[in-house]
C-alpha positions in Angstrom: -119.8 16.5 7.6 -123.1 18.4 6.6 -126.4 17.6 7.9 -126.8 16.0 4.3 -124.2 14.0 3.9 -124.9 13.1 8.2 -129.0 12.0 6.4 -128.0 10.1 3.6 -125.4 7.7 6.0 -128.2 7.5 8.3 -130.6 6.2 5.5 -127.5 4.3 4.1 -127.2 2.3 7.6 -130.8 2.3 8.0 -131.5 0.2 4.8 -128.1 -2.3 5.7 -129.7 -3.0 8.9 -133.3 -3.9 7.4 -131.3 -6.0 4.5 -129.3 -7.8 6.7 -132.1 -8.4 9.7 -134.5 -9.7 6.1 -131.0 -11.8 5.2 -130.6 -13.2 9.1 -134.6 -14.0 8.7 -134.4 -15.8 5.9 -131.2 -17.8 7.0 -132.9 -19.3 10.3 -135.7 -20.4 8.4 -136.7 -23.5 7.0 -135.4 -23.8 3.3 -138.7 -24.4 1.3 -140.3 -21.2 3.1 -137.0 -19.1 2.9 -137.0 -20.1 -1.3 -140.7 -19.2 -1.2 -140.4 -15.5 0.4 -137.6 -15.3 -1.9 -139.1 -16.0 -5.5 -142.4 -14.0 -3.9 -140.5 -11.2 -3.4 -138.6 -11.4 -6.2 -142.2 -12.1 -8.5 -143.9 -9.2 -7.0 -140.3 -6.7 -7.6 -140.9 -7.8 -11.4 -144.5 -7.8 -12.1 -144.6 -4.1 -10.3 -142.2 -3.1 -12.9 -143.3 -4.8 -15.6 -147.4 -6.2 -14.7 -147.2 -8.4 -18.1 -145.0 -10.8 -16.3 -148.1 -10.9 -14.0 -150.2 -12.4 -16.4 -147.7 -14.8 -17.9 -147.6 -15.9 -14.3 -150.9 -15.9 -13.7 -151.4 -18.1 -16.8 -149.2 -20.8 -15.0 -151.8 -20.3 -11.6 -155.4 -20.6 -13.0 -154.3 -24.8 -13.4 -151.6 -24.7 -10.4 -152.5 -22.0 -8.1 -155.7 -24.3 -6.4 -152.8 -26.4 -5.3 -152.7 -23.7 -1.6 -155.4 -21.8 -1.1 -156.9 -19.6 1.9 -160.4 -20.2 2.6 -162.3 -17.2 4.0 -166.4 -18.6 4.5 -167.5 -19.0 1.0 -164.6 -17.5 -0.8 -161.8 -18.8 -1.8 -158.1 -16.8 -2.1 -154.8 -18.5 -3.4 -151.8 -17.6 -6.2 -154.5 -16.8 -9.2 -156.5 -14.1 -6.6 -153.3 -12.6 -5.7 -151.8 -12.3 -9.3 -154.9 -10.2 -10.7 -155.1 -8.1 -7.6 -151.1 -7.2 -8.3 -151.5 -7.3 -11.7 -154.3 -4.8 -11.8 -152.6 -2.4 -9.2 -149.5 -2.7 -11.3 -151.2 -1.4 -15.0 -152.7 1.3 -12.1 -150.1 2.5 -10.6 -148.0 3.0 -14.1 -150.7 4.7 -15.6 -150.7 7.0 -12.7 -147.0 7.6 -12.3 -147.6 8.5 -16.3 -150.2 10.3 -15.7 -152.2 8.8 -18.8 -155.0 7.0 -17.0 -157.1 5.8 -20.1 -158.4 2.8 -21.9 -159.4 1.9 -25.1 -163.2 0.3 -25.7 -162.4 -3.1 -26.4 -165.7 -4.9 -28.6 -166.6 -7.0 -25.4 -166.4 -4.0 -23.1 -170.5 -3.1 -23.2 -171.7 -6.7 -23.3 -169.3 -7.5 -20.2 -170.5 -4.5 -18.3 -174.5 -5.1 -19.4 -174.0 -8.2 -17.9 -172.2 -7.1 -14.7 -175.2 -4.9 -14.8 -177.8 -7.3 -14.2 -175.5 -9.4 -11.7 -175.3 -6.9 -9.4 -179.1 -6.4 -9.7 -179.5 -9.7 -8.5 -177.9 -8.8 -5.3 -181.5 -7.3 -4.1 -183.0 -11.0 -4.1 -179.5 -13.0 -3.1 -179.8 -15.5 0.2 -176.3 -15.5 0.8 -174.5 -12.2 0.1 -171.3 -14.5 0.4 -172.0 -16.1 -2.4 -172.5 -13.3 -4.2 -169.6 -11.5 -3.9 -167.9 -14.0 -4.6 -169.0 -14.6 -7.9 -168.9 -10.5 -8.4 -165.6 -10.2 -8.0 -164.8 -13.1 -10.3 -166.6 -11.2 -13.0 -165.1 -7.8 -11.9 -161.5 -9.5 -12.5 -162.8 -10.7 -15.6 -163.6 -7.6 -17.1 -160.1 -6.1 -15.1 -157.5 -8.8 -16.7 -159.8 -8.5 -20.4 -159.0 -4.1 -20.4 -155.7 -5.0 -19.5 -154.5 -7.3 -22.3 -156.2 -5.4 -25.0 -154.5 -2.0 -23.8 -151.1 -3.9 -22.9 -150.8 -6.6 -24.5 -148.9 -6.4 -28.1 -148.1 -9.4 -30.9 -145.0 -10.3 -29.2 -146.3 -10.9 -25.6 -149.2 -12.9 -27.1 -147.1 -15.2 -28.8 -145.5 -15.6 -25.3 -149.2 -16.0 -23.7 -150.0 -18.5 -26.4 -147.0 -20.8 -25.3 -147.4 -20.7 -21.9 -151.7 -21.5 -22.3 -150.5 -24.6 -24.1 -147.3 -25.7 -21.9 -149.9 -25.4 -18.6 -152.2 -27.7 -20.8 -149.3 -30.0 -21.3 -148.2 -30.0 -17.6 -151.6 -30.6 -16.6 -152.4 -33.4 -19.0 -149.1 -35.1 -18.0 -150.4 -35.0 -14.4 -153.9 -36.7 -15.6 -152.2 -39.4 -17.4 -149.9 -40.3 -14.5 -153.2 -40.1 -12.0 -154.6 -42.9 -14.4 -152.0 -45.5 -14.9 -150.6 -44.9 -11.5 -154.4 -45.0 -9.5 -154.2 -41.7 -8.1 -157.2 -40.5 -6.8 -160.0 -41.2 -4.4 -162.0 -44.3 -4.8 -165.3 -42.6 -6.4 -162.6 -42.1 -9.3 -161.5 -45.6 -9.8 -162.5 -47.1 -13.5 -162.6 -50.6 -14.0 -160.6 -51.6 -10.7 -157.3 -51.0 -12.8 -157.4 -47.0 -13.5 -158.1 -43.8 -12.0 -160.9 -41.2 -14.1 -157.7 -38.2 -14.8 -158.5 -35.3 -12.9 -155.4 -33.0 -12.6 -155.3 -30.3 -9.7 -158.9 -29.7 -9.9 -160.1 -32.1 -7.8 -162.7 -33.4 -10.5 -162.7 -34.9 -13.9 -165.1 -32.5 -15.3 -163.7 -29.1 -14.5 -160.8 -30.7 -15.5 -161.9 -32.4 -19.0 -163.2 -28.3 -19.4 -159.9 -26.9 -18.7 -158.5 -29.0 -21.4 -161.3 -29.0 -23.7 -160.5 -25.1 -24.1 -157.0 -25.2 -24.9 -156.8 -28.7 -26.7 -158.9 -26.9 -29.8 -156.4 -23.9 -29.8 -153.0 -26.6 -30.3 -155.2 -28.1 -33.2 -155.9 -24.6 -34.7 -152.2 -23.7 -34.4 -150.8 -27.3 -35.7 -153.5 -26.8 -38.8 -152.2 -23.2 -39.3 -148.6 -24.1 -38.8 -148.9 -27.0 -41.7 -150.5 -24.0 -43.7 -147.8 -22.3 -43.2 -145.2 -24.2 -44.0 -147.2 -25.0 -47.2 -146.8 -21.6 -48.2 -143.1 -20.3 -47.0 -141.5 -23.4 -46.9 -139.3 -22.1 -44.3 -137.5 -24.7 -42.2 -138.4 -23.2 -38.9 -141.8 -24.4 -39.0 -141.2 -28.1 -38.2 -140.1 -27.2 -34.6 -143.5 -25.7 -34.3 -145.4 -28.6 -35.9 -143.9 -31.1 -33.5 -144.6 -28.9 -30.2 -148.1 -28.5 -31.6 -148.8 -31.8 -32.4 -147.1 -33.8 -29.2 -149.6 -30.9 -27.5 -152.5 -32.1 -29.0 -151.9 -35.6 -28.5 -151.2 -35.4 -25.2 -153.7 -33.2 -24.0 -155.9 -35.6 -25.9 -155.1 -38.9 -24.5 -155.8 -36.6 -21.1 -159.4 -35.6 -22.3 -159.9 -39.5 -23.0 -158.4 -40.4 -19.8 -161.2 -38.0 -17.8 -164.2 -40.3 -18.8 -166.4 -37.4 -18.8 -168.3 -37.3 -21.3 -169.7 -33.5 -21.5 -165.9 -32.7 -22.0 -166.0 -35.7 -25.2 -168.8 -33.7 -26.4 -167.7 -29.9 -25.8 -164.5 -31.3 -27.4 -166.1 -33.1 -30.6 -168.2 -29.9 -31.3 -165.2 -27.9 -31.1 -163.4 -30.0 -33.4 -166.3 -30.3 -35.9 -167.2 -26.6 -36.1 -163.0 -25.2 -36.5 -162.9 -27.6 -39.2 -166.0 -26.4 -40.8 -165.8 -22.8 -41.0 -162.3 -23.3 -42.3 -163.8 -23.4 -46.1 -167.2 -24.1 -48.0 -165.0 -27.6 -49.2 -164.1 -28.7 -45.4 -167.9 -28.1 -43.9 -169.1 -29.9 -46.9 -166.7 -33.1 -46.6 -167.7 -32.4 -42.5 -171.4 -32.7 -43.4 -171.2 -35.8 -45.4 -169.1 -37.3 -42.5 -171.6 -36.2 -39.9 -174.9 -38.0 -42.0 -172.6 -41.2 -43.1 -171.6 -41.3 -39.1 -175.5 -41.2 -38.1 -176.3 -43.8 -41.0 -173.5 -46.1 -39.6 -175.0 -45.8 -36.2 -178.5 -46.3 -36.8 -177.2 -49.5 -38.5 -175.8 -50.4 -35.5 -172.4 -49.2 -35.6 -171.8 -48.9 -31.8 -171.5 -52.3 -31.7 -168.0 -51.8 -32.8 -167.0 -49.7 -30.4 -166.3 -51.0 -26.7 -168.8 -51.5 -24.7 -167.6 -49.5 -21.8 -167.9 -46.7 -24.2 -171.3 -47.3 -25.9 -172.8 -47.0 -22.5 -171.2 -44.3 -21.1 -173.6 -42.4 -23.7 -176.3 -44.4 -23.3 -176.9 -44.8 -19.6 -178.8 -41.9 -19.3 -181.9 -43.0 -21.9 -183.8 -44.7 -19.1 -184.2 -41.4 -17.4 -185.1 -39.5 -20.7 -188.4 -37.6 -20.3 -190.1 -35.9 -16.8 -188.5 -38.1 -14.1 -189.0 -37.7 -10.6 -186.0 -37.9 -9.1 -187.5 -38.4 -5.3 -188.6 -41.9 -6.4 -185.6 -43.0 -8.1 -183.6 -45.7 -5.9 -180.1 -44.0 -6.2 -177.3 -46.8 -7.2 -173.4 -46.6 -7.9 -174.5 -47.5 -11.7 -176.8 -44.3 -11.5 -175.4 -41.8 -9.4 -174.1 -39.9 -11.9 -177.0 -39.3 -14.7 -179.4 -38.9 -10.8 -177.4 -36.2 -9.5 -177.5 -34.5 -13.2 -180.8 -34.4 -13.5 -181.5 -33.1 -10.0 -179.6 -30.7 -10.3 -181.2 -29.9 -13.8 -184.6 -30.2 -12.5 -183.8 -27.8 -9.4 -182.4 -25.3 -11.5 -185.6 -24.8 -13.9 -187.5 -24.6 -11.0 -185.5 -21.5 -9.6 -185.8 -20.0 -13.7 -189.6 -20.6 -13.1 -190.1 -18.9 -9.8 -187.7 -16.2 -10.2 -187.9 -16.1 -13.9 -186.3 -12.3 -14.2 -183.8 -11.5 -11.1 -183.3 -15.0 -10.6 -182.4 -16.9 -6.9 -179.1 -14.4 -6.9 -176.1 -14.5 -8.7 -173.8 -17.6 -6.9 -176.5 -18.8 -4.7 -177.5 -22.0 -6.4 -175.8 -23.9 -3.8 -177.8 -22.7 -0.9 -180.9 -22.3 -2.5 -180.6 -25.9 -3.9 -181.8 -27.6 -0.3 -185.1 -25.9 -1.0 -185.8 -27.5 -4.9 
């Protein structure tokens, strides 16, 4: 036997011994850990090779991933920091091994890094450098994962990316409605001692009403533009996508309901209002009509049709119109919310008007606040 047929058996027995000592491992462990090393391994084998499947994945952990996380001071690491790091390395290391390390320049690519910029900037009047990394690094993996998609991304693996945005919409919507009916939730939550305010995996209603306030507008584009569609082919394969679309949109929106926040009611109702407006000189006129015939009905007191429960969740929050000081306001369950708005409203001008150009720091509202 030569010496290279004696090194190849050795690296031949070498790799049995690790595969079957991994194997052994995995065996005496308990099962949901063993299936999790598993599927990691098995995830980070494909998205090396293929660092789309990253971001299909990582589509799935913005909503999920919060679920375990790794708290290191004031950052915060789980599945969604992990999937842009090996998603990023991934596009890297291909372009390396290609040896065509390039990008294109993407419209969004100056404004991004003008911004970035002035964030770091910021950094030479920050209280808590923390704080500002962390918010850095969220906007360096912004501008990572936004030069990735535009160089990597084609038509077919957006249609993909598309899906999955609105099936994690769905899952999470499902998971809002069950927290309502079945009183899931902390007691801050509960709404007229029979439900639960929705609130999904991210632990309030309002992040949550934002998450699905920017995907429930893109399942109403694409159920409008599937309708067109069909209009205009009359192919048959278009119902399927109407009925996905729609069951998408109504879900998502009895979710949005479900949140009782009304900033996501509003972001949503603008949404809605301006998609249907720009979609011809007809549908922003019909729009504008509806928009002065609703303001007519209210000033003639339409609210009164509507419940009561509703009518002053918007209208709670007149008492305190005007420059309130919040020090001398007796703080009550009924007023907690539209109190803690407005201090943290009134704090945050005076930051803008003390540090009017660098600001407090980029991420450091939280421990400047104490001080305002």
């Amino acid at each position: 036997m030569t010496n290279f047929q004696q090194g190849v058996e050795s690296h031949n027995l070498i790799w049995l011994a690790v595969t079957l000592a991994a194997g052994l491992a995995i065996a005496l462990l308990p099962l949901t850990l063993a299936a999790v090393i598993v599927l990691g391994s098995t995830a980070f084998t494909v998205v090396l090779i293929r660092p789309e499947y990253g971001l299909y994945l990582l589509i799935l952990a913005v909503p999920w991933g919060s679920v375990r996380e790794i708290h290191l001071g004031a950052m915060t690491v789980g599945l969604t920091e992990a999937l842009v790091g090996l998603v990023l390395a991934a596009w890297l290391a291909r372009m390396v091994a290609t040896r065509e390390i390039k990008t294109v320049h993407p419209p969004l690519l100056l404004p991004l890094l003008v911004f970035l910029g002035a964030i770091l900037l910021s950094l030479t009047v920050t209280l808590s450098l923390q704080y500002s990394l962390k918010e850095v690094l969220k906007w360096l993996e912004v501008l990572g994962i936004y030069l990735f998609v535009v160089n990597v991304i084609g038509r077919r693996e957006a249609k993909a990316i598309v899906f999955l945005i609105l099936l994690a919409g769905i899952s999470q919507a499902l998971l809002g409605i069950y927290q309502f009916f079945g009183r899931v939730g902390p007691e801050g939550f509960l709404l007229f001692d029979r439900f639960m305010r929705a609130y999904g995996t991210f632990e309030q209603p309002n992040p949550y009403g934002g998450y699905l306030g920017l995907i429930l507008p893109l399942a109403y584009s694409l159920l409008v533009a599937s309708f067109k569609m069909q209009d205009a082919s009359g192919a048959r394969s278009w119902p399927f996508a109407i009925s996905f679309y729609s069951a998408a949109c109504a879900v998502m929106a009895v979710a949005l309901i479900m949140t009782w926040s009304r900033g996501a009611w509003l972001g949503f109702s603008a949404a809605f209002i301006v998609m249907n407006a720009v979609r011809s000189r007809r549908a922003a006129a019909l729009f504008a009509l509806a928009l002065i015939l609703l303001s007519f009905a209210i000033v003639m007191g339409g609210l009164q049709l509507l419940p009561e429960a509703v009518v002053q969740r918007f209208l709670d929050f007149l008492p305190f119109l005007g420059r309130v000081d919040i020090s001398r306001v007796e703080v009550t369950p009924a007023n907690f919310a539209v109190i803690e708005r407005l201090a943290h409203w009134q704090a945050g001008w005076d930051m803008f008007s003390e540090h009017p150009w660098l600001g407090v720091g980029i991420g450091n509202y939280e421990p400047v606040y104490p001080a305002y």
